[in-house]
Steps between C-alpha positions, in 0.01 A plus 500: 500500500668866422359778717534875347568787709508770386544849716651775290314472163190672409143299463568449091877411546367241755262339243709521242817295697175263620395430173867426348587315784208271471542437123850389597329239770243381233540150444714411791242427719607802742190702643621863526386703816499907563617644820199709649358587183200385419424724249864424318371095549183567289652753242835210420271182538691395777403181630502661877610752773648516824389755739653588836318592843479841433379529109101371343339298745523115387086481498517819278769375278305143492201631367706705243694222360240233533554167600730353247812752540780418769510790784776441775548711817774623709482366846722647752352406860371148634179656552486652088545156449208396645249754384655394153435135539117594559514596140502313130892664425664313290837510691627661778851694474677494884707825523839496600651203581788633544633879516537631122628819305233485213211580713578713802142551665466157609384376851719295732670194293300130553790335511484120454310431807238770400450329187436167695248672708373671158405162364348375789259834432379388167477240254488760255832480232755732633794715381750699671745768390828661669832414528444160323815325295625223358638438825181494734252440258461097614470590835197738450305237288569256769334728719163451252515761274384450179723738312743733520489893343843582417663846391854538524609108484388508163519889377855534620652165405769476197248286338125564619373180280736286640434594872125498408572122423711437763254638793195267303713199544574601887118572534404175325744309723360638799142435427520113446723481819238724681224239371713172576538591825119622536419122362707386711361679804127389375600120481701527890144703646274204355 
């Protein structure tokens, strides 16, 4: 999934990266989502948006997008996550994990053990951004996240593609052992 944001163009510029952007993702099977703007979403076709605590509220943008386009939310407090879960979101984006420079008006970091309690909040898929690499990115899916928003590990690396590649193999890897040992668990409990 590619999420635009955008925060220095005007309204048109924003639609008009949108809509090149998701003529690039055609035929990969890649749903494109705006950042906050659901009026950039419908202009470019996107497939979705993802809104933060403080921008549409969900129900609003809900009944704007109808029931067929994806619509994730920030979460940055156990009890956000919560009111979030009481909703149909589509996924749920847990903000920071760690401390980050892209996004400096974040709320205290999760941490790994935040993320833990996270899950245990929702069954809801989940995401997290900050301060994720190639180098703790296993350890936050085996926390159960779902996925991982990354920034700089893939932006500021030599190669972007290959880093892309590299973190989807990590992320893949930590998945099936995440679900081998939650078989496991299920087959020791019965």
């Amino acid at each position: 999934m590619v999420q635009l944001r955008e925060k220095q163009a005007s309204a048109g510029e924003f639609v008009q990266l949108a809509r090149q952007l998701k003529r690039q993702l055609s035929g990969l099977d890649v749903p494109l989502l705006i950042n906050d703007r659901v009026d950039v979403a419908l202009a470019a076709g996107a497939d979705g948006v993802h809104i933060g605590q403080d921008d549409i509220p969900y129900p609003q943008v809900r009944n704007i997008l109808g029931p067929d386009r994806i619509i994730g939310i920030s979460v940055n407090t156990n009890a956000q996550i919560r009111e979030a879960d009481k909703t149909d979101v589509d996924y749920l984006s847990i903000s920071p994990v760690f401390p980050t420079p892209t996004k400096t008006d974040t709320k205290e970091p999760f941490g790994l053990e935040g993320l833990k309690r996270a899950r245990s909040l929702t069954r809801k898929p989940m995401i997290t951004i900050g301060g994720i690499n190639r180098d703790n990115t296993a350890e936050i899916i085996s926390a159960g996240v779902d996925g991982v928003a990354l920034v700089s590990a893939i932006c500021s690396a030599v190669s972007p593609f290959d880093s892309a590649r590299e973190l989807r193999e990590i992320i893949n890897k930590a998945r099936q052992a995440r679900h081998g040992m939650e078989e496991e668990g299920g087959k020791v409990g019965r």
